[in-house]
C-alpha positions as CSV (number, residue, x, y, z in Angstrom):
1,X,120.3,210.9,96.1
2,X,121.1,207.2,96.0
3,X,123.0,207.2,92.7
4,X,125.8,209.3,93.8
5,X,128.4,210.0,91.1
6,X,125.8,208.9,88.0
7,X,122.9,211.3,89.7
8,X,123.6,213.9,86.9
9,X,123.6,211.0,83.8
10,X,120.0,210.0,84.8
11,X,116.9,211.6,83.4
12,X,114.1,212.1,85.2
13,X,110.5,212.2,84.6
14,X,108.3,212.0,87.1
15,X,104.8,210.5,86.9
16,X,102.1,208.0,88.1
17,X,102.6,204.2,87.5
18,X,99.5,204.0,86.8
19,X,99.1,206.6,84.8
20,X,99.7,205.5,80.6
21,X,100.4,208.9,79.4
22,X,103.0,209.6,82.2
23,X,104.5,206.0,81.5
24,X,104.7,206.4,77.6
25,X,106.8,210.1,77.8
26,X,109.1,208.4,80.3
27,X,109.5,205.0,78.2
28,X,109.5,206.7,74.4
29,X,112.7,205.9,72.4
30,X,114.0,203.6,75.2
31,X,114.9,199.6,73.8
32,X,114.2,198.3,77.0
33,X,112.4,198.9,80.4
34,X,112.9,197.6,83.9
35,X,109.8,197.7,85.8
36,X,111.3,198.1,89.8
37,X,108.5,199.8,90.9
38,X,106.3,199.1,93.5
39,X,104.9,198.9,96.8
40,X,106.2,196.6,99.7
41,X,102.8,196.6,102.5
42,X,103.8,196.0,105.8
43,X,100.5,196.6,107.8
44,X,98.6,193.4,106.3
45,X,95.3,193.4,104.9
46,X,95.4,197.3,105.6
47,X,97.9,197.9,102.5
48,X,95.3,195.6,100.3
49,X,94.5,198.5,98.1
50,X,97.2,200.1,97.6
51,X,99.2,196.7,96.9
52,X,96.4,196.3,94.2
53,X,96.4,199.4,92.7
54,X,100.6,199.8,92.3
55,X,101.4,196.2,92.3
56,X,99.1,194.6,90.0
57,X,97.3,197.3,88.0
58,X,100.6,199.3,87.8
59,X,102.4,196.5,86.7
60,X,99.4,196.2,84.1
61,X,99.9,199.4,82.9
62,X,103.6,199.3,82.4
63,X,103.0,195.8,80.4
64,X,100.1,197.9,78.0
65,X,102.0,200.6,77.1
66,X,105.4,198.6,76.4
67,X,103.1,196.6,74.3
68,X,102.2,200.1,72.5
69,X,105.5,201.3,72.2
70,X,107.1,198.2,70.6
71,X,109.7,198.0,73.6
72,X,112.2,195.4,72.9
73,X,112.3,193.5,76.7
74,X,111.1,194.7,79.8
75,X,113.1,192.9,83.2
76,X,109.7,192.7,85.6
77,X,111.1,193.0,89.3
78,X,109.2,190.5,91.1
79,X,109.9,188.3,94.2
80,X,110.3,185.2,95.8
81,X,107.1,186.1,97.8
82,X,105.4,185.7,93.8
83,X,106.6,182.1,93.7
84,X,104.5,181.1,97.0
85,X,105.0,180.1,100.6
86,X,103.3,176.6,100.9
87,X,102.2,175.4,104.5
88,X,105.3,173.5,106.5
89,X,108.4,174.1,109.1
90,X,111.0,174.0,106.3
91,X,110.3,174.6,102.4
92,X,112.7,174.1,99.3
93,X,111.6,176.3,96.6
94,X,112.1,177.1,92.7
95,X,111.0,178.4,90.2
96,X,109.0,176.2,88.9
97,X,106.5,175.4,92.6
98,X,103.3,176.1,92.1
99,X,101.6,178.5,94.2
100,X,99.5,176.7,97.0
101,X,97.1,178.5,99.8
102,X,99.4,179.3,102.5
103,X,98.9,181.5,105.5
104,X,102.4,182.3,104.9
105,X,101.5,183.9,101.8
106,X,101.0,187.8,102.5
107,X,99.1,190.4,100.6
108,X,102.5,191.6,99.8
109,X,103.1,188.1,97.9
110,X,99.2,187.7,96.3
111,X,99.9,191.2,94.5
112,X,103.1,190.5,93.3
113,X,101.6,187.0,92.2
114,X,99.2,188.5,90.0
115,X,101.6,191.3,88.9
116,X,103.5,188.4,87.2
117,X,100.3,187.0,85.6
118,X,100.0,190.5,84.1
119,X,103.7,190.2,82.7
120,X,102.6,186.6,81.3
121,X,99.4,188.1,79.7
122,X,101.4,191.0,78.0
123,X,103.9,188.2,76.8
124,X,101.0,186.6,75.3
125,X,100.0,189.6,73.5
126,X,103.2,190.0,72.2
127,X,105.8,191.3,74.4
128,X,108.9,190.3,75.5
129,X,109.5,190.0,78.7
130,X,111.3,188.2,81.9
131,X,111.1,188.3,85.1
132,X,113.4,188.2,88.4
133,X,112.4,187.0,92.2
134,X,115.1,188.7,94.5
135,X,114.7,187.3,98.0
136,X,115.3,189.4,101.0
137,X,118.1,192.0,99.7
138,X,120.4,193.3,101.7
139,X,122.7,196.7,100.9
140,X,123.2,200.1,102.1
141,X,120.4,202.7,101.8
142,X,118.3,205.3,103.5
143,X,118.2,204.5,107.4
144,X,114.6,203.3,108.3
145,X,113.8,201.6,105.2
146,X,113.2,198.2,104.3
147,X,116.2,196.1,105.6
148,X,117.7,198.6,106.7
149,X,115.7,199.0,109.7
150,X,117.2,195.3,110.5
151,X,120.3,196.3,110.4
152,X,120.2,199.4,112.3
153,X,118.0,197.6,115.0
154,X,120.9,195.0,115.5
155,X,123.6,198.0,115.5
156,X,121.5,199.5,118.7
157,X,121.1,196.5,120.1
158,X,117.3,196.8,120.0
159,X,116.3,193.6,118.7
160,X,114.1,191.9,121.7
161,X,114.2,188.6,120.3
162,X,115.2,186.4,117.2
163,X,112.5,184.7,115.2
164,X,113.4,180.9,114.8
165,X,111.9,180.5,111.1
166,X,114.6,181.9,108.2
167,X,114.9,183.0,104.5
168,X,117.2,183.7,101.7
169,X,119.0,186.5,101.3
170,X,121.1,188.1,98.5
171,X,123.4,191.5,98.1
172,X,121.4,194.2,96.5
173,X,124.2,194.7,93.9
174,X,124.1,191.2,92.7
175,X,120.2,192.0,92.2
176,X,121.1,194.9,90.3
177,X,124.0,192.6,88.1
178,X,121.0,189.8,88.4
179,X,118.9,192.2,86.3
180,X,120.8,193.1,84.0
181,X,121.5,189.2,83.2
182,X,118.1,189.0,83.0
183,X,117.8,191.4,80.1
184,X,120.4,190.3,78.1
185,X,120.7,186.7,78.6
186,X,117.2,185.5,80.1
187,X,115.1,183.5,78.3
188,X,111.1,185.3,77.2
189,X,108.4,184.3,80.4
190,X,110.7,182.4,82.5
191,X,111.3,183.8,86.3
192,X,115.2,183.9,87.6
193,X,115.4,183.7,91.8
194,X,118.0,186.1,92.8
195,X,118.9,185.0,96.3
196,X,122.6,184.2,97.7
197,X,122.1,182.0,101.0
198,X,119.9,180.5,102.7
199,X,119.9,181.6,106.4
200,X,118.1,181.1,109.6
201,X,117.4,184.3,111.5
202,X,119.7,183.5,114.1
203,X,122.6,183.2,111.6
204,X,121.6,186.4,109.6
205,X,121.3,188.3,113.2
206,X,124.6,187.0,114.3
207,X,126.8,187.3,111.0
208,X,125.3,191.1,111.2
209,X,126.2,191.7,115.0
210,X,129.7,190.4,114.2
211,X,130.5,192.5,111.6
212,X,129.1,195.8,113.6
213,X,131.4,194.7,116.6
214,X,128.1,194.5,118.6
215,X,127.0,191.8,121.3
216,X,124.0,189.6,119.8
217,X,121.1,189.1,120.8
218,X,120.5,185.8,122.9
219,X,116.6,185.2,123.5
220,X,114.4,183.4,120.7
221,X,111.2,184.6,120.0
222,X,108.9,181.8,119.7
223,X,106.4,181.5,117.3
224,X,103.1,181.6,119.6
225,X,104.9,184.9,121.6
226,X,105.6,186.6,117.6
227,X,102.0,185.9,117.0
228,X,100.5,187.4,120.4
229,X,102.8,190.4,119.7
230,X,101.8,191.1,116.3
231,X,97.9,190.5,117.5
232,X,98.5,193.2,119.8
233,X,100.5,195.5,117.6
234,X,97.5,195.3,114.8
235,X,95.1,196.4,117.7
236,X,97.9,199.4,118.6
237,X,97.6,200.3,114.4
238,X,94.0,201.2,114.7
239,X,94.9,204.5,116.1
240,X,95.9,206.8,113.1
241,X,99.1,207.3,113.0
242,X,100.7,204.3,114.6
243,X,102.0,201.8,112.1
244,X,102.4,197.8,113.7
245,X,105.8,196.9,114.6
246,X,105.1,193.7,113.1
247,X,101.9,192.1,112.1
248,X,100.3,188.4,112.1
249,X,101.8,187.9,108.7
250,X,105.7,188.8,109.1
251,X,104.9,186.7,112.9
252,X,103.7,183.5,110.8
253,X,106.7,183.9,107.7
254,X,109.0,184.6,110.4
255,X,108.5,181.4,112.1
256,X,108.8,179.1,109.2
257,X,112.1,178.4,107.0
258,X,111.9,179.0,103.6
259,X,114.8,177.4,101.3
260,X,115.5,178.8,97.6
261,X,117.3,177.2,94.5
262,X,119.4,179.2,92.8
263,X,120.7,177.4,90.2
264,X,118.8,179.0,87.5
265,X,120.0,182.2,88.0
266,X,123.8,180.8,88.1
267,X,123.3,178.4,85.0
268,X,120.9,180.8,82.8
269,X,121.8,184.3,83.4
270,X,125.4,183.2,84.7
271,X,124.8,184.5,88.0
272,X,127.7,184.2,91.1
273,X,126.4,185.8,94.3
274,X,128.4,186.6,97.6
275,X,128.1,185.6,101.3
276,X,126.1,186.9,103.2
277,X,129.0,187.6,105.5
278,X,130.4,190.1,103.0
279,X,127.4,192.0,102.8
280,X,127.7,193.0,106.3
281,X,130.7,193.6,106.2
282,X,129.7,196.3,103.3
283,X,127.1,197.6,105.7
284,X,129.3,198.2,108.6
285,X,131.8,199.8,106.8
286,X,128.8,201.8,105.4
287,X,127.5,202.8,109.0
288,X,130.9,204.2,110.3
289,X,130.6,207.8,110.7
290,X,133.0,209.5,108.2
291,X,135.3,212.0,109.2
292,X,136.9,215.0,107.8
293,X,140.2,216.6,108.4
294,X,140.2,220.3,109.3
295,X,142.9,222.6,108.2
């Protein structure tokens, strides 16, 4: 329902991603796979599994049967979360930083790290291959999804509190224009951060409130309040069927500032990426009700 006018030029077969036989129907005769799939975890250690299971061995099983059927490139859809979150207040990070133990690193971020080391073994066998680390993407979608949820929460004027800590974060068409860079002018192994600016959460919560005409919101949440809230949250997800409005691990990344080079992506893959401001603007103007004209 998301691809609008194409929705009829797109076949569709519907399978497992970790099922081989499902994955070779669906990728037979293609020249080239992107692997977007996966799953996102927002209930901490809770997602573990699952994280494990469509993140890494998914990921695994994409790789193996591209191997199989000779595919000429696959674009892996990976993250900045892949690259690492090391311990400190404020963070500048490439492609190239190592991964260090972090309690800023989630299980969100250890599966897509080894998802990548999948992609690297299946390049070793062979394959051709490159991967992309979007930072947080922003764009219109489904309401209640991913950031979505953000940007709705800001509209209604339901946000309790702005975290001090901040990210990067990039327009989810320039990810889609970043990954098709990727597969024709990315270079086999490397990783290409697709991220546009990096913002505080104050600034990404008051560039969104201005474009939705809407009064931002004034209070900061402070790191030792995000963390109590999440502690008590996590208790409130024991109960089946209550999900954690935010846990531990969003609490801790939240506080922190995490800074991202793009340069990469602009030199390598030719990559130009647009404020953040116009991205709101985008979702504002996709959040105004239509209307229709009776006759």
């Amino acid at each position: 329902d998301l691809l609008a006018d194409i929705a009829a030029d797109v076949r569709h077969d519907i399978g497992e991603i970790m099922d081989p036989d499902a994955l070779a129907l669906a990728m037979r005769g293609c020249q080239a796979v992107f692997h977007v799939a996966g799953a996102v975890g927002l209930e901490g250690k809770r997602d573990r599994t699952r994280l494990g299971s469509v993140n890494v061995l998914g990921t695994a099983t994409v790789m193996n049967v591209a191997l199989d059927l000779g595919i000429q490139r696959v674009v892996h859809t990976s993250s900045i979360a892949a690259i690492g979150r090391p311990d400190g207040t404020e963070v500048t990070i490439d492609e190239e930083s190592e991964w260090s133990s972090s309690s800023a690193n989630s299980e969100y971020a250890l599966s897509k790290r080894d998802a990548e080391w999948e992609v690297r073994r299946a390049i070793a066998e062979g394959l051709d291959a490159v991967m992309v680390n979007p930072s947080l993407v922003f764009g219109p979608g489904r309401s209640g999804e991913n950031t979505q949820r953000i940007v709705e929460t800001v509209r209604d004027q339901k946000l309790p509190a702005v975290p001090v800590g901040g990210t990067n974060v990039v327009d989810v068409e320039d990810v889609a224009a970043g990954h098709i860079a990727a597969l024709e002018r990315g270079r086999t192994g490397e990783r290409y951060i697709l991220g546009s600016q990096n913002l505080s959460w104050r600034e990404i919560i008051d560039t969104l409130a201005a474009a939705l005409g809407v009064e931002t919101q004034s209070r900061t949440l402070s790191p030792r309040l995000a963390l109590a809230l999440a502690t008590g949250f996590e208790v409130l997800g024991l109960i089946p069927g209550i999900k954690p409005m935010i846990t531990r691990e969003a609490a801790r990344q939240t506080a922190r500032r995490f800074r991202y080079v793009n340069d990469k992506a602009r030199s390598e893959l030719q990559m130009d990426f647009r404020p953040f401001s116009e991205t709101a603007q985008r979702l504002a103007a996709a959040l105004q009700p239509s209307t229709t004209t009776a006759a």
